[in-house]
N, C-alpha and C positions, 0 to 999 in steps of 0.2 A: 739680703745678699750683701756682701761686703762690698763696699767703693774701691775699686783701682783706680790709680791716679787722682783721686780724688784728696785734696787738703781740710782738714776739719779744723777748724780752729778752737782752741782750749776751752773756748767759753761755749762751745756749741754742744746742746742738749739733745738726745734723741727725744728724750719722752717731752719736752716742752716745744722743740721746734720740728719734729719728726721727717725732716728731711733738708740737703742743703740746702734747696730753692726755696722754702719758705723760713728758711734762716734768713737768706737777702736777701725775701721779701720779692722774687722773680719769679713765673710763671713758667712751668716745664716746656712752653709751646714758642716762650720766649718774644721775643716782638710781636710774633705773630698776634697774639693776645693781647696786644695794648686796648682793643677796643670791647674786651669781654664783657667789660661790665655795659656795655651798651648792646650785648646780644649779637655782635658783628664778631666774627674770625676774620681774618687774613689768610685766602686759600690758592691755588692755580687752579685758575680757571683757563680754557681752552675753549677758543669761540669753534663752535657746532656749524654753523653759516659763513658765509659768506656779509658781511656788512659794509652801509657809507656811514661815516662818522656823520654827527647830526653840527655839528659845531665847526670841524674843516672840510666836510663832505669830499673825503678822502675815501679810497677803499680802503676796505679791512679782508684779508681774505681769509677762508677758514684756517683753524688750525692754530691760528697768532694766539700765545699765552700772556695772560696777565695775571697779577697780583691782585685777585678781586677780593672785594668785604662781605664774604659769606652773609644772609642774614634768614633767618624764618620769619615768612610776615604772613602765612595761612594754613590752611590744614584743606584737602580735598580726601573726603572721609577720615582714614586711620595714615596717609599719606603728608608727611610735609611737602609744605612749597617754599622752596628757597629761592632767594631774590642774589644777583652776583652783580658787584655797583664796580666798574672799571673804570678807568680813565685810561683815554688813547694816548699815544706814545707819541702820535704824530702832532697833538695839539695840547691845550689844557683842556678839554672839556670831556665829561662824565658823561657812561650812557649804562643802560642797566637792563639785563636779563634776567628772567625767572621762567622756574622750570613751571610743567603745565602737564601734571598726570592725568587727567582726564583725558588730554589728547594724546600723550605719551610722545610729547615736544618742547620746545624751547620757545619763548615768546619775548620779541624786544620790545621793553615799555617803557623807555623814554630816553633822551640822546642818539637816538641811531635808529636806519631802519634796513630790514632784513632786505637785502636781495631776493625776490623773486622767482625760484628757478621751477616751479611746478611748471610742465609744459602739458598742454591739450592737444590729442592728435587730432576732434573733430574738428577745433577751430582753426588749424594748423595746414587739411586737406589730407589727413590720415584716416586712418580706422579705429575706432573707438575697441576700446578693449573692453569685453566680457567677463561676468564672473561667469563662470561653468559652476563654480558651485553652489553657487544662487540660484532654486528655482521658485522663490515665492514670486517672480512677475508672472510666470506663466505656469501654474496648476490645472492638470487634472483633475477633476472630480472625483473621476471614474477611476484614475491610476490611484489617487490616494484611500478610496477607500476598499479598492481590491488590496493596496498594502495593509491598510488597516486588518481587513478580518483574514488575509494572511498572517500576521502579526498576531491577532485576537486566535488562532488557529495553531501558530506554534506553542504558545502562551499555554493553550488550554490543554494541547497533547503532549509536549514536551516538558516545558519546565516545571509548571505546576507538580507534575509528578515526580520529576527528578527530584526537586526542592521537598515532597510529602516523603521519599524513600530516603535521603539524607536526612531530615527532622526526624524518623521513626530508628534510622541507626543509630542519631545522636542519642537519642531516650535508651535504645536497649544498652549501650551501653554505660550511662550513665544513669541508670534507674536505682541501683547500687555501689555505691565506689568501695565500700571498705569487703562487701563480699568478693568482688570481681578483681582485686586485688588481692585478697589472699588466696582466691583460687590461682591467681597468676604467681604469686611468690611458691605455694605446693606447687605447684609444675614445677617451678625455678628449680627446688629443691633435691623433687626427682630425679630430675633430670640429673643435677650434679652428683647425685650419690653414685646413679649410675655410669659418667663418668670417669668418678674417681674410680669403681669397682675396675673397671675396663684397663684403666690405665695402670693400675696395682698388677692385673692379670700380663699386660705386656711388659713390664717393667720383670716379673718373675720369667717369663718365658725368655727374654732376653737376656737377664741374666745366668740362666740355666744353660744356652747355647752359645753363650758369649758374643751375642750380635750388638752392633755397636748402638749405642741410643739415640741416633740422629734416622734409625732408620721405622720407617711405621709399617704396622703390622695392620693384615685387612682382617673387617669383621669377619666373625667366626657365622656362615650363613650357609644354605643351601648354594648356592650360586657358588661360592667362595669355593667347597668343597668340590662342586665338580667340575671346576675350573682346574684345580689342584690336580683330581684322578685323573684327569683326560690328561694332562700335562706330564704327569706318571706315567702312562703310558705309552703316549708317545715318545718319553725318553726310554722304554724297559725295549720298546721297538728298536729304538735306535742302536742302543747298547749289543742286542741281541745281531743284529744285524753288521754291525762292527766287529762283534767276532768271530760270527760265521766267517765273512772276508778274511780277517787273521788265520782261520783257520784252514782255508781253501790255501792261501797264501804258503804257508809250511808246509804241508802237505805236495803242495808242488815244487818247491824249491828240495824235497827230501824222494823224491822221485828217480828211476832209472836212465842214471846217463849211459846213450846210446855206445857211446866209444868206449866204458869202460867198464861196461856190461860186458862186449865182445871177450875184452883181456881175462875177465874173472870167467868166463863161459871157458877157455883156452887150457887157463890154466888149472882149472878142474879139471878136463880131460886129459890131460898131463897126470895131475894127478892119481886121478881114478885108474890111467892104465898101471903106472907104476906099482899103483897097490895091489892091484890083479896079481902081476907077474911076480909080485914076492910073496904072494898067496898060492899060487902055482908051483913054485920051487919049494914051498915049503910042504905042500903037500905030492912031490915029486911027479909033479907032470911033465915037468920039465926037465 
């Protein structure tokens, strides 16, 4: 990656010196490493305890940071143990911790010593605290071994055979891979031909009635069909029924008004005499 703000000067090699810090001969970690080659770092460390300095027997209370000299002086199995070498602020004198994996704590081994804060409620006049999850002081015989062939009982009905009907599915389906496999791809294959067939067939039907293509068409099935009839006829019902109504409709609206029944009743007999009496003169009755 390239250097910003960084100054190279003329004579500086990447391939001979491969980086500033070992151009001038400095440590990337910087002071901190003056004592590297003695296996010490310069780290913050952060006392865990409570301590009295061993040289001003001062307190130290938790928490207080210092400038400690990292170092590994053991190994507990695959675990280091680091040793952290301080000197107090309050005096000149050095005291040193190391950590302590086995107990999964801190241990002061020389200049100083740890404040004490473990408290006992039996020695105290309290009540001693129980583990409840601890029952090896007080076993059952009788309860452990009713769990036991409980236990020996599921074992034999349950799992045993769960675990023999998984191991005989594992087999059947892997007693073959490259058969069970190409009968799964022929399926595959099937399947999509008839797909595409299907879809060729709505694509033509669509466009034959001009239905728009976002919309789906259901399978052609039993069911399909006499959903379809019933649906038919309940509209041929509807329809029929709609015009019946229309037609009751007109029918009465082209019906005999009463008031002007009377006037046409009137003026027929008007009529009608009229025509008499010139049917009368003309045949000289009159």
């Amino acid at each position: 990656m390239q250097g910003f703000n960084k100054y190279y000067p003329p004579d500086y090699d990447g391939e001979k010196h491969k980086s500033l810090n070992a151009y001038r001969g400095k440590h990337a970690l910087g002071d901190r490493a003056r004592k590297l080659d003695k296996g010490i770092l310069i780290t913050r460390f952060e006392l865990p305890f409570n301590i009295w300095c061993g040289t001003c027997n001062n307190h130290i209370g938790m928490g207080v940071r210092y400038n400690a000299e990292k170092k590994k002086v053991g190994m507990y199995y695959s675990t280091p143990i680091y040793s952290f070498r301080c000197k107090c602020h309050l005096c000149d004198g050095w005291f040193e911790i190391q950590t302590d994996p086995k107990n999964t704590r801190y241990v002061v081994i020389s200049g100083a010593r740890q404040k004490d804060e473990e408290w006992n409620p039996e020695e105290n006049g309290g009540f001693a605290i129980h583990d409840t999850e601890n029952n090896s002081a007080t076993t059952d015989p009788l309860t452990a071994l009713e769990k036991s062939t409980d236990a020996q009982k599921h074992l034999t009905n349950v799992q045993i055979p769960r675990l023999e009907s998984l191991q005989n599915l594992s087999d059947h389906y892997n007693d073959d891979p490259y058969t069970r496999s190409a009968a799964v791809r022929k399926h595959f294959r099937a399947e999509k031909k008839v797909e595409a067939a299907k879809r060729a067939d709505d694509d033509r039907i669509k466009g034959r009635y001009g239905l728009p293509d976002t919309l789906k068409l259901l399978e052609d099935s039993d069911e399909a069909r006499n959903e379809a009839r019933e649906e038919w006829e309940r509209g041929r019902r509807q329809l029929e029924a709609q015009s019946s109504i229309r037609k009751a409709r007109l029918s009465s609206s082209a019906g005999p008004n009463p008031g002007a029944s009377l006037r046409e009743r009137v003026l027929g007999n008007m009529y009608s005499s009229k025509s008499v009496e010139k049917r009368a003169r003309k045949l000289g009755l009159r």
